[in-house]
Each structure stands twice: as C-alpha cells, then as structure tokens.
C-alpha positions as CSV (number, residue, x, y, z in Angstrom):
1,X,135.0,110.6,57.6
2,X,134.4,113.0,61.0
3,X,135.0,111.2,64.1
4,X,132.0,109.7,66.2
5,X,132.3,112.1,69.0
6,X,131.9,115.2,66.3
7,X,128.8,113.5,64.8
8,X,127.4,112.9,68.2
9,X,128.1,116.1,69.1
10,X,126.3,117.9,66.2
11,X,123.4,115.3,66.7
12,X,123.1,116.8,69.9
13,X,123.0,120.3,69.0
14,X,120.5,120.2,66.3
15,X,118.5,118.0,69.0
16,X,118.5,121.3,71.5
17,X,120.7,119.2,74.4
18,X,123.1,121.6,74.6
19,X,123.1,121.7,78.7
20,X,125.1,118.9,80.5
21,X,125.0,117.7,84.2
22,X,127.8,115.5,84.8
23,X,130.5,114.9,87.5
24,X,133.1,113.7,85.1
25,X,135.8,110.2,85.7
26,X,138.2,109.3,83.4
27,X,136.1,107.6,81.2
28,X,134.2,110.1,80.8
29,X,137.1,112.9,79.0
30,X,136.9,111.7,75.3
31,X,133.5,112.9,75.2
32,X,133.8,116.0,76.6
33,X,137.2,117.0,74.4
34,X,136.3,119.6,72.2
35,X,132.8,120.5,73.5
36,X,131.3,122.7,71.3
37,X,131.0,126.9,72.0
38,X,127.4,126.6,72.4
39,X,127.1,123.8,74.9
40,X,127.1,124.4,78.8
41,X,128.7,121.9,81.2
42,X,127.1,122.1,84.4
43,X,129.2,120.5,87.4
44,X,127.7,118.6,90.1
45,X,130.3,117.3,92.9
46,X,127.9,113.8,93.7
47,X,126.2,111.8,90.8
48,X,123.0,112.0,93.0
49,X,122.7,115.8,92.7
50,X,124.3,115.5,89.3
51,X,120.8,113.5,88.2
52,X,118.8,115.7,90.3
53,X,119.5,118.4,88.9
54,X,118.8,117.5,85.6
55,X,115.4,115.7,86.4
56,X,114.0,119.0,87.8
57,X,115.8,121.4,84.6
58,X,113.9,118.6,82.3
59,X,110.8,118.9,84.1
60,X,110.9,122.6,84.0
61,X,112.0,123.1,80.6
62,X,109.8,120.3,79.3
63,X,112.2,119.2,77.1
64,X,114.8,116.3,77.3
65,X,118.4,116.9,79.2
66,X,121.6,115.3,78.9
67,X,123.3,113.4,82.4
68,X,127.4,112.5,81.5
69,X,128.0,109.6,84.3
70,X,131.1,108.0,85.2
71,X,130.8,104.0,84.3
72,X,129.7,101.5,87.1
73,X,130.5,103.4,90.2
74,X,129.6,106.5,89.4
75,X,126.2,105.6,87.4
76,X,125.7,103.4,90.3
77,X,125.7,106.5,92.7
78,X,123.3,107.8,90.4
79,X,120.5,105.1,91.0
80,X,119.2,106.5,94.1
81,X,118.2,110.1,92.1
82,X,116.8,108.0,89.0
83,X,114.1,106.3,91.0
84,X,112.8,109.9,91.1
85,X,113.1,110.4,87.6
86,X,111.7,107.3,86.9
87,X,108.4,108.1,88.6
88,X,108.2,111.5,87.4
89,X,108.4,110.1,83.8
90,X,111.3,112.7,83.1
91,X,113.4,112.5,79.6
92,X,117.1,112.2,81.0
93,X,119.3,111.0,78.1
94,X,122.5,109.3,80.6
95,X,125.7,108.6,78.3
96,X,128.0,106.8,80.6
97,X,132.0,106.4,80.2
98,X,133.0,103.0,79.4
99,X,136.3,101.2,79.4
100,X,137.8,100.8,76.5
101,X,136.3,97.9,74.6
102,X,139.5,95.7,74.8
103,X,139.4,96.3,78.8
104,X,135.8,95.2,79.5
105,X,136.5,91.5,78.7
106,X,138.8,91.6,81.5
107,X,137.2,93.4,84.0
108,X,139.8,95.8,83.6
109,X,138.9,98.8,86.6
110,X,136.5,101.5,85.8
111,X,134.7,98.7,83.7
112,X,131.2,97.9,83.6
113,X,131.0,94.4,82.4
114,X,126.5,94.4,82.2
115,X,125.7,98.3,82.0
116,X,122.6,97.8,80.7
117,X,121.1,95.2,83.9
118,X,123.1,97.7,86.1
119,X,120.4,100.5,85.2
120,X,117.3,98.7,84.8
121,X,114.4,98.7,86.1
122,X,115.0,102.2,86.5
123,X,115.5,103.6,83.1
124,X,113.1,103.3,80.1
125,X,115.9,102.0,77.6
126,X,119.5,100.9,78.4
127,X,122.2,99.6,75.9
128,X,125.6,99.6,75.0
129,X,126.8,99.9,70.8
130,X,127.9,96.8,69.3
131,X,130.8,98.7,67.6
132,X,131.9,102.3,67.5
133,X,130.0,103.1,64.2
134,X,126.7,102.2,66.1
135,X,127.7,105.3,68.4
136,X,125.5,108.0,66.2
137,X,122.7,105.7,65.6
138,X,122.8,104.8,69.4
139,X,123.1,108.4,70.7
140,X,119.7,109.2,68.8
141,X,117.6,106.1,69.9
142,X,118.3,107.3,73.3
143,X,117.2,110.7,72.9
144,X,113.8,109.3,71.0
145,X,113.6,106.7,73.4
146,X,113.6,109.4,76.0
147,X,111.3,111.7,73.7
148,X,109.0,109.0,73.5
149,X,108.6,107.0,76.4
150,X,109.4,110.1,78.5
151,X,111.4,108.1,80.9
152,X,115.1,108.5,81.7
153,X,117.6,106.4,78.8
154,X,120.8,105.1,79.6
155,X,124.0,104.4,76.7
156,X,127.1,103.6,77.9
157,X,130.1,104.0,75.2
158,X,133.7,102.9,75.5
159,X,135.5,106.1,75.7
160,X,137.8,104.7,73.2
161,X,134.9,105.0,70.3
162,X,134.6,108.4,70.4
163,X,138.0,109.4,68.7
164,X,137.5,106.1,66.0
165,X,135.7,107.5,62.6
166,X,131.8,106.9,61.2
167,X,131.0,104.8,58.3
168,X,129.4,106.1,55.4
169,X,126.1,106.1,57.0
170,X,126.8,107.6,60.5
171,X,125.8,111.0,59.7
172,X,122.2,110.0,58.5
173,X,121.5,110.7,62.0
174,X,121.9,114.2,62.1
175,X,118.3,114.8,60.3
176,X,116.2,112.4,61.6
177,X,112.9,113.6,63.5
178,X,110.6,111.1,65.2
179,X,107.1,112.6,66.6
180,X,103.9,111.3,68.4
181,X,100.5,111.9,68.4
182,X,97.9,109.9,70.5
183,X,94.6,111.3,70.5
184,X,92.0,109.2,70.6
185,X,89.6,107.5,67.9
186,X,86.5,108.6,67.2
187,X,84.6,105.7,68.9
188,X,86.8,105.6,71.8
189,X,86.2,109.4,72.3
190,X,82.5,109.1,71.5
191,X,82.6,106.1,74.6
192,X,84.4,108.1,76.9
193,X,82.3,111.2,76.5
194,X,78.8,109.3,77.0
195,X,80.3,107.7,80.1
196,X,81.4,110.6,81.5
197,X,78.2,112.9,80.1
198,X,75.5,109.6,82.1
199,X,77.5,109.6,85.3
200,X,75.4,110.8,88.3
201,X,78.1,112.1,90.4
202,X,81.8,112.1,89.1
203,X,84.8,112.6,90.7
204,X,87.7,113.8,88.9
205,X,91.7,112.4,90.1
206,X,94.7,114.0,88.6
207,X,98.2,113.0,88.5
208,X,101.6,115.1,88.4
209,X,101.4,114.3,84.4
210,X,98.6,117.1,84.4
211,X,101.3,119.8,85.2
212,X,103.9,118.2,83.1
213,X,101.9,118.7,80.2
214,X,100.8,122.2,80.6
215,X,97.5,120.9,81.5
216,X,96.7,122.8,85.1
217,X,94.4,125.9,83.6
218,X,92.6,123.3,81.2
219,X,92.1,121.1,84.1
220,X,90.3,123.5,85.9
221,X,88.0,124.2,83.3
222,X,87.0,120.6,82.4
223,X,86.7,120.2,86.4
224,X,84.3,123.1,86.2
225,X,82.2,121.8,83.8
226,X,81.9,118.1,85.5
227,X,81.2,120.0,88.5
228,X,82.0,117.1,90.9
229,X,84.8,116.8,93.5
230,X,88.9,117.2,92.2
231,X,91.3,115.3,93.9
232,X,95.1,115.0,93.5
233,X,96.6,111.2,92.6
234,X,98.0,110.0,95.8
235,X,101.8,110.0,95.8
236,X,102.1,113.4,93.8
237,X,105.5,115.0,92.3
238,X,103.6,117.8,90.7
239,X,100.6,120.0,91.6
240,X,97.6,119.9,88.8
241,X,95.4,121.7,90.0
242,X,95.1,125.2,92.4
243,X,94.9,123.6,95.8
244,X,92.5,126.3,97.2
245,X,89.7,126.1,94.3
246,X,86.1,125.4,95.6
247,X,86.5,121.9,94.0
248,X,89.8,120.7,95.5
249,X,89.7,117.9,98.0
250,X,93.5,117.8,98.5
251,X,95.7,114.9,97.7
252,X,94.3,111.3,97.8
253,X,95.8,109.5,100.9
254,X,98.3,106.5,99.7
255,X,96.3,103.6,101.3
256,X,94.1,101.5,99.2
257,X,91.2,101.6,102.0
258,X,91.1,105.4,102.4
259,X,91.3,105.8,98.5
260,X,88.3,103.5,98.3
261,X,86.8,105.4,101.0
262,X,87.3,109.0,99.2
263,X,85.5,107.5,96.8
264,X,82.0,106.6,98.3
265,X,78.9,107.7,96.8
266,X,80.3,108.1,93.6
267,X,79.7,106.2,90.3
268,X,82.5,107.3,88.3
269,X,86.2,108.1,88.9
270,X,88.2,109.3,85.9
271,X,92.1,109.3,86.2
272,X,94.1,111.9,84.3
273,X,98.0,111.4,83.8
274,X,98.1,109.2,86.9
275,X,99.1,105.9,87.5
276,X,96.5,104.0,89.8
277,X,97.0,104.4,92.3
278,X,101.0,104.7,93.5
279,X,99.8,103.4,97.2
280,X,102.5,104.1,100.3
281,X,101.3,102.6,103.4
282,X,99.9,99.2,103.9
283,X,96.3,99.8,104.6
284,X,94.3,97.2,102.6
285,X,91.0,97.1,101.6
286,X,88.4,97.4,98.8
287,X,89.8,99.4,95.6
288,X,87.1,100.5,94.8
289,X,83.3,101.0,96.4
290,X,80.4,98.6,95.1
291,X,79.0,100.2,91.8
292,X,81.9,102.5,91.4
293,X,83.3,102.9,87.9
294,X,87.1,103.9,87.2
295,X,88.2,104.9,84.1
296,X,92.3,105.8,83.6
297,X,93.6,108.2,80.6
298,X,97.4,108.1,80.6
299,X,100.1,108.2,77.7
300,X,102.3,105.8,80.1
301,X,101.6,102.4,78.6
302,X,103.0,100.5,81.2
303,X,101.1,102.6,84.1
304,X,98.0,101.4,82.2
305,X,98.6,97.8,81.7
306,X,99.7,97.3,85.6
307,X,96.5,98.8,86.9
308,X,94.6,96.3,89.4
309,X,91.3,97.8,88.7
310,X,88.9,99.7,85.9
311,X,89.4,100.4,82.3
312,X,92.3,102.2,80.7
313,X,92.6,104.3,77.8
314,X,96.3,105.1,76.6
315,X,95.9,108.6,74.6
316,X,96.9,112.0,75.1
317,X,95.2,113.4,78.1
318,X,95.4,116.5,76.5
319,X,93.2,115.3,74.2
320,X,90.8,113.7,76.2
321,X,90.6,116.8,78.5
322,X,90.1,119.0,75.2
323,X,87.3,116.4,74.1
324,X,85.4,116.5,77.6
325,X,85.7,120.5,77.7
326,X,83.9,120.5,74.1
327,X,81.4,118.1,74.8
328,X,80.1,119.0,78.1
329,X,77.7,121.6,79.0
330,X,78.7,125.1,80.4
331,X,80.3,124.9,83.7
332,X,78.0,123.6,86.3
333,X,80.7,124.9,89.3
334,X,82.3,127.7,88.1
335,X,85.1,129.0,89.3
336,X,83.9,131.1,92.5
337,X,85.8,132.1,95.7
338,X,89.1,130.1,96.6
339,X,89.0,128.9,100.5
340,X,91.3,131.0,102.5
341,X,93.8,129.1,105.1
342,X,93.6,128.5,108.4
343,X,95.0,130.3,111.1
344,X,98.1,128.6,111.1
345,X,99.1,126.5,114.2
346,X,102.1,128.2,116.8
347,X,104.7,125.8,118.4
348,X,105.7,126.3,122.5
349,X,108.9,127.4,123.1
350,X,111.7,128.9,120.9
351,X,111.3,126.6,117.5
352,X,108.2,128.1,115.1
353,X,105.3,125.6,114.1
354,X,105.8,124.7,110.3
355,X,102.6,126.1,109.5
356,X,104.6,129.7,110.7
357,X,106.6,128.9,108.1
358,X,104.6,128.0,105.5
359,X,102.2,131.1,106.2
360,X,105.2,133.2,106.2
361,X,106.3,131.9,102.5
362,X,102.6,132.2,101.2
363,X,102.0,135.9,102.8
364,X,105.9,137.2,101.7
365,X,106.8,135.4,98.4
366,X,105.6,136.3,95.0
367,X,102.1,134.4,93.6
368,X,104.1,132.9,91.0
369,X,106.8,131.3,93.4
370,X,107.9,127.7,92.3
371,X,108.5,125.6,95.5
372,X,110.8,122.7,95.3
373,X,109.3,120.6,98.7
374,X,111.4,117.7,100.6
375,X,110.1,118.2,104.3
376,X,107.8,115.3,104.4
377,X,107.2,115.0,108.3
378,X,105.3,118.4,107.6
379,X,103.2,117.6,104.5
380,X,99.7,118.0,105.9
381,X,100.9,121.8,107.4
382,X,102.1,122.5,104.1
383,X,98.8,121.8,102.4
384,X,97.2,123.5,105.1
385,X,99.0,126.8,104.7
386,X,100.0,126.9,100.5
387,X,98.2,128.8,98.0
388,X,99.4,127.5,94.9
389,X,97.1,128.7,91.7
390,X,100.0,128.8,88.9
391,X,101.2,125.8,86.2
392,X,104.7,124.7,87.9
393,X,104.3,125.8,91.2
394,X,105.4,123.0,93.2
395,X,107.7,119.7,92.5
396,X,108.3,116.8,95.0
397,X,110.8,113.4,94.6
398,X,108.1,111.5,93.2
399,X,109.2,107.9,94.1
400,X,110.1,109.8,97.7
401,X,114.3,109.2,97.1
402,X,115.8,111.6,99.5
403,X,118.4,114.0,98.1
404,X,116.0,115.3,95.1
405,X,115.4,118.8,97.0
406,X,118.2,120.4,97.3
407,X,119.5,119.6,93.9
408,X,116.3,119.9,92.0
409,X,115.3,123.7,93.8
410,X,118.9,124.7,91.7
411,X,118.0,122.5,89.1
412,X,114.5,124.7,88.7
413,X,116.4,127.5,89.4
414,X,117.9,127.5,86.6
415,X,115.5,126.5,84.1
416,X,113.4,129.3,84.7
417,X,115.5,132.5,85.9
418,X,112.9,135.0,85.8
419,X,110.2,133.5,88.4
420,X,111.3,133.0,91.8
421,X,112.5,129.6,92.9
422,X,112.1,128.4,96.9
423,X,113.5,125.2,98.1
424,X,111.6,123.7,101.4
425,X,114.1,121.0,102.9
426,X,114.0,119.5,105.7
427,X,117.2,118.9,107.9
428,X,117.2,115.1,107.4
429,X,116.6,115.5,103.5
430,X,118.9,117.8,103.2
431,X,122.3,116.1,104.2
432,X,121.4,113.7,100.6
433,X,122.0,116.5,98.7
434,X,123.9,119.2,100.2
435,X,126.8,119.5,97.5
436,X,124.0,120.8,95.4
437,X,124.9,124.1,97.2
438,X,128.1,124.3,95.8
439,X,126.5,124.3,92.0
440,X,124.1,127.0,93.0
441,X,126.9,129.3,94.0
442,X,128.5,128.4,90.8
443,X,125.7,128.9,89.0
444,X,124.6,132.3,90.8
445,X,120.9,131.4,91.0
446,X,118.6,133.4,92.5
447,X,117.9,130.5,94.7
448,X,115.6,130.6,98.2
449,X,116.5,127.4,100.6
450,X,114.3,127.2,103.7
451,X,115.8,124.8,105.9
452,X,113.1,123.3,108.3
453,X,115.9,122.2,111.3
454,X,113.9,119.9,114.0
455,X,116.8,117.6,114.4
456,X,115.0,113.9,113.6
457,X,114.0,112.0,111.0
458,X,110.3,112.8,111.1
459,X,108.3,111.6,108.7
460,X,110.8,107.6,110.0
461,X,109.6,108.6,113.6
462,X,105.7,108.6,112.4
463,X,106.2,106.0,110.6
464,X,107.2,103.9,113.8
465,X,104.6,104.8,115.5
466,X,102.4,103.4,112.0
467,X,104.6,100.2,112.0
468,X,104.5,99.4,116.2
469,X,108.6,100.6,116.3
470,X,108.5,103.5,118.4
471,X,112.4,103.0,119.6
472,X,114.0,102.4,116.0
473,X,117.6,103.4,116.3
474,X,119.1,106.4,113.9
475,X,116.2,108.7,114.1
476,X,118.2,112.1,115.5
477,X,120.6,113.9,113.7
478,X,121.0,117.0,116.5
479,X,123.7,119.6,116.3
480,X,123.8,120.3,112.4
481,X,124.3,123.9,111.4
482,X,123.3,124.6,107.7
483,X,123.8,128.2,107.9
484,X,127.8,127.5,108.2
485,X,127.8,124.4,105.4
486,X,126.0,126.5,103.2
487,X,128.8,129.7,103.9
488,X,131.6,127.0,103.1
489,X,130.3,126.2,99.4
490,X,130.0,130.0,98.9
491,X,126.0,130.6,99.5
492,X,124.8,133.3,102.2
493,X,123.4,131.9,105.0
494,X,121.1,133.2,108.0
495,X,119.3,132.0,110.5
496,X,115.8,133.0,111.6
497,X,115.3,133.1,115.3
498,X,111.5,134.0,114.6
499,X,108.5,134.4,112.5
500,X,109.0,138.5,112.2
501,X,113.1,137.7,111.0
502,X,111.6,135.1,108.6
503,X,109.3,137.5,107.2
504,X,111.5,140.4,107.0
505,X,114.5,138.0,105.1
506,X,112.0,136.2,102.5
507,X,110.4,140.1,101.6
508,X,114.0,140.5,100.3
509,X,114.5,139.5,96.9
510,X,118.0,137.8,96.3
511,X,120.5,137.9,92.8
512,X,122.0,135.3,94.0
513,X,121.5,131.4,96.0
514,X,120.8,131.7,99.6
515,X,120.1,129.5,103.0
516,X,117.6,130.2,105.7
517,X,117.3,128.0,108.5
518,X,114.9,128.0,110.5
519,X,114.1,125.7,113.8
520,X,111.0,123.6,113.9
521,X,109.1,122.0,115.7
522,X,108.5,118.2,115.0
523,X,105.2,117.1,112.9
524,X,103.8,114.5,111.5
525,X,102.9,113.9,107.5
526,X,99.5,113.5,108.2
C-alpha cells in the first residue's frame, strides 16, 4: 500500500494546493520529504508572516492555501496572524508537525499535548487523527472544512505517520468532491424582495465578503437600482464598493451610537456579506433608530446567529444581490460623476502630510493598483485621498492584528503578478512583520512598500486621548531606518525627502520588491 504522506500528497494536488507557506521545525521534515515537482515551497523566516502571507495569496487567489507550522511553539507564533484570517473568513488549510505519537504521552519536547484547544477559537475546525490511517481522510476534511466554512482549519499529524502505510481505504480520498450552493427559496426570496421593493428609503451596508466574492461591479448595480445611500460595514478588510461613486458614504464608524446615528431617517438597512456590526470603540447607544428595519444576508452562519439585532437570512449573497438586480426597477441613481478628492492637506516642516502621500499614490500609480493598507493612525486621510473603482483594490488586517501588512502586500504580490501591488505600512506596523522582506526578495515580486515613518504609535496615542491616558508609556519608536533593514534582506530601498522625489520614484515601475520611506507627520484615524 503507498505511504500516507504519498496519498496526502496526491490528495493535495488534485485539490489545486500545490503552494506552501511554511517556516519549517523538525517535526515538520517527514512531510515535506519528497515534495512533489509541481509543488512550490514558499519560505517565511516568522510563523506570523508565514500565515500572513498565505491569508492575503488565499484571498487573492480565491481559492484555499496550504500553511506547514511547526507543532506548539511555532503554531503558537502563528495565532497573532490567524485572528486576521479568522475575520477575513479566509480558507487556510494549517498541517502542523507533531511529536511522534509515542512522545506526546510524555510531553516529550516539540510536543503538543491539546493541539486542537491550542488553536481554537481561532480556526473553523481543529483535530488531530486517531491513527496514521485516519491521515488521508483527515487531510481532506480540513481542506472541505476550509472550502466550506471558509475559515482557516488546523490538523496536526505526528510526523512519524507520514512514512507508516494506508489501509485499503485510504486512497478513496483522492476523488472525493464536496460543493455548496445556498441560494435562497422561493418564499424567502419572494419576502426579501417585497421588503426591500415597500421600503421608503433604504440604505444599503456592505461587508469585505462583497469583494471576496467577486461581488463589487454587481454591487454597484443593485446599489443603483435601490437608489438610496451605500455604506461600507464598519471594521472593513476589503473594499466593496468604488469609494468615490455618487452613492458612497464611506465606511460606517465602529461605535454602536454613530452606526445608529448613520442610520436615521431610514426604514430599512440591508446587510450584505457583513457581520453586524464588528464595533471598535466603546460608544454605546441605540442599535438601531425607532422604526428602523435591518435585515442581514451572509453565508457565515455563525455571523448570523450572534447578531444582537434584525432578521438574518443565511444564503448566497450573490444570489440575493442577483434576485434584487432582477426584481427591481431600472436604476433610480445611475451611475453619474464620481466625487473628485480634496485638496489634500500639507504638513509644516520637513515631514509630508499623509494625504501628500496618498494623493501622490492615487495621481502616479496605475487605476488598477491593489493596496495592501496597515497605517491606521492615517485612515481618514487615506479615505480622503484614494480612488479605488476596481474588484481587489484594497485589503486591511481585518481583526486589526499588526504584522498582516508587510507580509500580506508579498503575499498579494504574488498571487496576482500582472497588476501592480503597493503596500502602505506604517513604521509601528511594520516592525510585526518585517522578515516578510526577506521572502519578497526571494520571491522577486514586483512589490511597492511605502513606509509612512512618524516615529509613534499613532493610532495607541489617539486612542489615549479616547480612553483619558494621554501619558501611556511605549508610544515612540524614534530612530528606525527602514531603507537600510530593507537593503539587509536584499530589497532596494530609498528615501523620499519630498512630495516631487515621491512622485518621480512611484512613476517608476519596478521588476522587482522595493522600500520607500517616507517621513510623516502624525494623524489621527479619524
């Protein structure tokens, strides 16, 4: 009979997960011995990046991606990067090296006595096989689980049960398909569509789930035919909708009181392919205004049963937005002239105002530029500045872990080769994920990295002044050059004394990963 690790191999082929991430340990080798030709190993030097990096491929890609952890140390300096992944709802298939079985009794080191309770709550579906013949069968529930649930999966295997043989039953794997469709039934449609067609004035929120999908352009048009106000679900990873359209309201703040406030004066909110709502700061209130009617569409089960407020349907929002677009009228809005930006804001002295920056990327870079963003002390400049009017042009840590950035802009990178990738990090982000460098050079993506260098914590020092703790220790990180990090892991590095150097570096196109740092002056999120 062929050996567990050649079934599981050829599983995984036929599956398409034929890229790894990994940072390998010793338990980790008997899986990766005799790799087939056609897979690619992709090294990260820290399990954070390592995870990182394959959250944004998977998002990019759209399909699920395999993550090869070390056992309880290294899967544990994973967890920071899977809170991300978790949030973002992204298919991460995690096979983690185990002791041998006779060595996890013991406690034996490098063993991970309770893998599964290590990784939950923050993957969909954690377990370790029973035996070594339970390895194939295994393997595929996580990449189904993963498929399915569309949340990261987590297996660890005793790196002695790779080598030991199948039973007469472990290769029934290797054809086995599972697939899901959700749309919904006819009298929950023909509900949904008479609540939506009798509601005075609608508003319509959209989550990152919108962009996952391949929803953005179809979300415009069903926005076009309500005719009512667009906003973007408060807490967002992924951009669903062109943030300068006539309808656009910007991103919902993450406070219950100003979300209830947004909402005022209108009778009906429908959620698409959000959670509701993913609140931040601690500003309580009303959820919703007197008379105000919320309905949720999500495929994320568990987003729809934790929901303090309104009704929930759990379909396809594909589906649903396919349903609306055929049911309603002709477009009431239609699409007309998108609002330019603002003159964007200068800074005194020698550092540039972020919104410099931002206009800079916008009036240099490509239409079709992907940005990976982790400067959150200058969110509401970046809003104020972008022009983003393309599926997948924009990603942010969506449960706000630091160390995403860096990591996912290579990550990106090299999903999609052919459209230009820019990562926005700020200093204090960046320092979480810096190692990340080091793969892009390897790698040789054609990789933008914007370094926003205003030497604080700033989105921690706004939220002191939110919180009443102005003089919190461990705010500044001064003294930091990127540019000469970035030159030791192998990546080209400059840095921009002004707005006319910015301009003239980012009107270059590169062939390979590079670093521009750029000095800022300090903002707040909002």
């Amino acid at each position: 009979m062929p050996s567990v690790r050649r079934v599981a191999h050829e599983f995984l082929e036929r599956q398409g997960l034929t890229t790894v991430f990994g940072n390998p340990g010793s338990n980790e080798l008997p899986f990766l011995a005799d790799l087939p030709d056609g897979f690619r190993y992709v090294l990260g030097l820290h399990e954070g990046a390592v995870v990182a990096m394959a959250d944004s491929y998977a998002q990019a890609t759209g399909r699920p991606v395999l993550v090869n952890l070390h056992a309880a140390s290294g899967s544990g300096n994973a967890m920071g990067a899977l809170t991300n992944a978790m949030a973002s709802r992204t298919p991460l298939v995690i096979v983690a090296g185990q002791q041998v079985r006779s060595a996890v009794g013991p406690e034996a080191n490098l063993a991970n006595v309770d893998p599964s309770a290590l990784m939950k709550p923050l993957v969909g579906w954690a377990a370790e096989p029973a035996c070594a013949q339970d390895v194939p069968r295994a393997l595929a529930q996580a990449v189904f689980e993963a498929r399915l649930q569309r949340r990261p999966t987590y297996l660890s295997v005793p790196y002695d049960d790779w080598a030991a043989a199948t039973d007469d039953n472990g290769p029934a794997v290797l054809d086995r398909q599972v697939q899901r469709a959700s749309a919904p039934a006819t009298e929950q449609g023909r509900r949904l569509v008479e609540r939506v067609r009798s509601a005075r004035r609608p508003v319509l929120v959209l989550g990152g789930d919108i962009d996952s999908a391949d929803l953005f352009d179809d979300a415009v048009r069903l926005a076009e035919r309500l005719g009512g106000p667009v906003w973007a679900a408060p807490s967002l990873f992924r951009l669903p909708f062109p943030n300068r359209h006539p309808l656009f309201r910007g991103v919902l703040p993450a406070g219950i009181a100003p979300v209830c406030e947004a909402f005022e004066g209108h009778d009906l909110v429908l959620v698409l392919g959000a959670p509701v709502f993913r609140y931040h700061e601690h500003l309580p209130g009303r959820y919703l205004p007197e008379g105000t009617r919320l309905i949720q569409v999500t495929e994320d089960a568990s987003a729809a049963a934790r929901a303090p407020m309104g009704e929930a349907l759990v379909a396809d929002p594909g589906a649903v937005v396919d349903l609306l677009v055929k049911a309603l009228d002709a477009p009431t809005a239609p699409g007309g002239a998108y609002r330019p930006a603002s003159e964007p804001l200068t800074a005194e002295g020698p550092c540039l105002h972020p919104e410099e920056v931002f206009a800079a990327l916008r009036d240099e870079l490509p239409a079709d530029t992907t940005y990976v963003v982790e400067s959150t002390s200058t969110n509401s400049s970046w809003w104020r500045q972008m022009d983003l009017r393309r599926p997948g042009s924009y990603y942010f840590p969506a449960a706000g872990g630091l160390g995403f950035g860096l990591p996912g802009a290579v990550g990106v990178a090299m999903a999609q080769p052919d459209r230009p990738v820019v990562g926005v990090i700020g200093d204090g982000s960046a320092n979480y994920g810096i190692t990340a460098l080091w793969t892009a050079a390897r790698q040789h993506v054609p990789l933008t990295v914007v370094l926003l260098r205003n030497g604080t914590y700033g989105a921690l020092r706004w939220f002191g002044g939110l919180l009443g703790v102005p003089d919190a220790p461990g705010m500044d990180i001064p003294g930091i050059d990127f540019t000469r990090i970035a030159e030791g892991y192998g990546v080209r590095a400059h840095h921009a004394a002004g707005a006319g150097e910015l301009r003239a570096l980012l009107a270059e196109r590169p062939d390979g990963p590079r670093l521009i740092q750029v000095d800022t002056a300090l903002t707040t999120p909002s």
